[in-house]
C-alpha positions in Angstrom: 157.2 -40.8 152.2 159.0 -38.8 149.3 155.5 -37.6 148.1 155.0 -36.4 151.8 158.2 -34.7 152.2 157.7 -33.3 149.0 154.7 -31.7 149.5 155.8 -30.4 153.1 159.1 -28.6 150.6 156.4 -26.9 148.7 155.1 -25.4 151.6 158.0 -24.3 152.6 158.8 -22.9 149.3 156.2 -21.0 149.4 155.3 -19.7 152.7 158.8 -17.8 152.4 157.1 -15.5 149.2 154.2 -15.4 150.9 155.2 -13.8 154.7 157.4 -11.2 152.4 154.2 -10.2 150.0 152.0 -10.4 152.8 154.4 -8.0 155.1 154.8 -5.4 152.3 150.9 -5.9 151.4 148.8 -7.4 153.7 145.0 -7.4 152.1 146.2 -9.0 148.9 145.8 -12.4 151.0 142.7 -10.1 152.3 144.8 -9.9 155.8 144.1 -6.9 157.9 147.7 -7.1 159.6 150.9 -8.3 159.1 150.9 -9.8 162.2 148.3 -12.1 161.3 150.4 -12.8 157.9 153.4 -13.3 159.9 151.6 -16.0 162.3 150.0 -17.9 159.4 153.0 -18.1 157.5 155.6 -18.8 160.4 153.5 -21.8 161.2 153.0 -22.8 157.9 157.0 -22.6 157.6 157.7 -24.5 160.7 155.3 -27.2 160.2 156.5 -27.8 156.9 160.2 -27.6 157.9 159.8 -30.4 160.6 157.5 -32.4 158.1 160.4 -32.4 155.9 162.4 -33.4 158.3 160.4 -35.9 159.2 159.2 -37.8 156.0 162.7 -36.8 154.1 164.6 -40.3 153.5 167.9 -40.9 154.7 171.0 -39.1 153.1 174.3 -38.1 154.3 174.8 -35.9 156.8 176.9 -33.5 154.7 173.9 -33.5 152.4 172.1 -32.4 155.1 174.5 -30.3 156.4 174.7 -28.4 153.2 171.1 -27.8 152.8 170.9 -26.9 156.4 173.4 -24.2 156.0 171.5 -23.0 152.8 168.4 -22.4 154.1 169.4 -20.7 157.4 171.8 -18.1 154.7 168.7 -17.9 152.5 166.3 -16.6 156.0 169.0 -13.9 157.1 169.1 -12.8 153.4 165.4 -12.4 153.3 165.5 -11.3 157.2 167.8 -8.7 156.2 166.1 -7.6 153.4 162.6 -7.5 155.2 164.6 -5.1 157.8 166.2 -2.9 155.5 162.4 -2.6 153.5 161.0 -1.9 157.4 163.2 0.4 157.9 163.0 2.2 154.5 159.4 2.6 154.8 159.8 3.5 158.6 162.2 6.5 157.0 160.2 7.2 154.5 157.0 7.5 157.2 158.9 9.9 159.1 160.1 11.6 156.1 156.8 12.5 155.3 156.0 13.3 158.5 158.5 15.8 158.3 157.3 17.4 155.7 153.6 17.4 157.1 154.8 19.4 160.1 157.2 21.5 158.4 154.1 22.7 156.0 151.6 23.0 158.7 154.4 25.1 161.0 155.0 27.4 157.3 151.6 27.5 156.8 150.9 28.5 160.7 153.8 31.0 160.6 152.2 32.5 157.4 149.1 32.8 159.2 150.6 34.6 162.4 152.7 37.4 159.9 149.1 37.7 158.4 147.7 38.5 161.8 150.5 40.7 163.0 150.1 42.8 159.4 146.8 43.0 160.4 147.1 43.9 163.9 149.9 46.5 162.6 147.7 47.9 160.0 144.9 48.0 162.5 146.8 50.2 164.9 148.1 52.3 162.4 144.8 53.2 161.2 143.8 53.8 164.9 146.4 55.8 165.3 145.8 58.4 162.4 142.5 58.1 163.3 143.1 59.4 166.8 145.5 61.8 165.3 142.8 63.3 162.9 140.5 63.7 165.7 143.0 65.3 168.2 143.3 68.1 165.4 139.9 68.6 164.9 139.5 68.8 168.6 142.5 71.5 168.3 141.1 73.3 165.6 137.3 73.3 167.7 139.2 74.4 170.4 141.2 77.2 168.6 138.1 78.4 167.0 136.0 78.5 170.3 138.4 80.7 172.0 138.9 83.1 168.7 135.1 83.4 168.9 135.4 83.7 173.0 138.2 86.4 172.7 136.2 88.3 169.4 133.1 88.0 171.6 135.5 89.5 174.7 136.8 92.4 172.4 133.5 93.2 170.7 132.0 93.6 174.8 134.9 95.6 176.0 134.2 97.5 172.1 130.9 98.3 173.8 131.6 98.8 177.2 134.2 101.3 176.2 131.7 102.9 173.5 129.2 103.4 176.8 131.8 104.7 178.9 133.0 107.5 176.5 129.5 108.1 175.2 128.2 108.2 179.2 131.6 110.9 179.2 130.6 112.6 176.9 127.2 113.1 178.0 127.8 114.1 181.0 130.4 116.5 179.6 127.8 117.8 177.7 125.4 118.1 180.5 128.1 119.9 182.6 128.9 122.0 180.2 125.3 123.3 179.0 125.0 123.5 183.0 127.9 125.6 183.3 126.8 127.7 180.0 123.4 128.0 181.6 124.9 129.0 184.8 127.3 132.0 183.0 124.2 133.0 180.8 122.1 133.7 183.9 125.0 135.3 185.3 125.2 137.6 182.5 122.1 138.4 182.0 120.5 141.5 184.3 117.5 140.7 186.2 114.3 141.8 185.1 113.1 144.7 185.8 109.7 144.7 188.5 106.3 144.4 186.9 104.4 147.1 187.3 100.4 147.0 187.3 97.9 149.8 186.6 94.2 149.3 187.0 93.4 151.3 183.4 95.2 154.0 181.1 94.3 156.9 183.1 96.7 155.6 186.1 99.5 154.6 183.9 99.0 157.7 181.9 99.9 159.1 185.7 103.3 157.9 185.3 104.1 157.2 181.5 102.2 159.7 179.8 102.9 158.6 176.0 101.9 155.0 177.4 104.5 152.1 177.0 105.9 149.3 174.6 105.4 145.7 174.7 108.7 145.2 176.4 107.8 147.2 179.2 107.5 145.9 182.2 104.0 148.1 182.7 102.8 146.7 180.0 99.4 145.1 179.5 97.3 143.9 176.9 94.5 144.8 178.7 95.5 148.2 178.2 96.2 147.7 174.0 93.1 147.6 172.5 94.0 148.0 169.1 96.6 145.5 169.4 99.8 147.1 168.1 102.1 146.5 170.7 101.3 149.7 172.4 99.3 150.6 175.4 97.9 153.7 176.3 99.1 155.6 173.9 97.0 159.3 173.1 
């Protein structure tokens, strides 16, 4: 019975180590939770505990007492240092999940000032663009109606031109009317033409015959063509 007992001790002994390596690290026992690690070595614990109890040989109750007492200080000792490693890793967990978030909320913050820039820059450049293109307009503008209002003066130029020229012509033409009009006022009516059938009649009247400028003159009547008719 004392080899028994013994050997149920040694399970004991060790199932303790190995629930606490196995909770920490799981697939070094090639576990894939600690669940599982805490099952297998729970019930290796309690087996062995009562198999100790069992097949251990009679000693004093203070003895027993005494171990009792040592084991159940030795479990919370290890129960409180498998909470305060749970709860360091669970601290550290969120601690780096912190972090994470902290980074991707810098890093997504970086990106928004990045877009706004850009959106800002964007605008601006739509802005001066519209700006440069409302002056050219302006300056299109401004030109059309200088070249409207030259074409304007340069017609009114003409039209003015026309008038005075028009003006002047018909000045002109009034006044070579009214010259006309004074001239043949001025100027004595010519005398009657007279007509003789051949020198002998004329000789009747003008005796030394007449001039060119005579009003009975004929060239008829000048033979020799010297601006004289009838003369003896």
């Amino acid at each position: 019975m004392a080899f028994i007992s013994t050997i149920f001790a040694l399970i004991v002994f060790f199932s303790l180590p190995f629930i606490l390596i196995g909770l920490i690290k799981p697939s070094l026992f090639k576990m894939n939770s600690r669940k599982k690690v805490l099952i297998t070595g729970g019930t290796a614990f309690v087996i062995s505990f009562i198999g100790v109890g069992i097949t251990a040989p009679d000693q004093p109750e203070q003895t027993l007492a005494t171990e009792a007492n040592a084991l159940s200080k030795e479990e919370a000792n290890k129960e409180r240092e498998e909470e305060a490693k749970k709860k360091d890793l669970e601290e550290q967990k969120k601690k780096e999940e912190a972090e994470k978030t902290k980074a991707l909320e810098a890093e997504k913050a970086k990106e928004l000032a990045e877009q706004k820039k850009m959106e800002e820059e964007k605008a601006k450049q739509e802005a001066e663009q519209k700006r440069l293109e409302a002056e050219q307009k302006a300056k299109e503008l401004a030109e059309r109606q200088r070249l409207e209002e030259e074409e304007r003066q340069r017609k009114l130029a003409e039209e003015e031109a026309t008038r005075k020229k028009a003006e002047e012509e018909a000045a002109a033409r009034a006044k070579a009317e009214e010259e006309a009009k004074a001239k043949a006022a001025a100027t004595p009516p010519p005398a009657p033409k007279e007509s003789f059938q051949n020198c002998t009649e004329l000789r009747k009247v003008y005796p030394n015959g007449v001039g060119s400028d005579h009003p009975a003159y004929a060239p008829k009547h000048d033979r020799d063509k010297d601006g004289w008719a009838c003369e003896r």
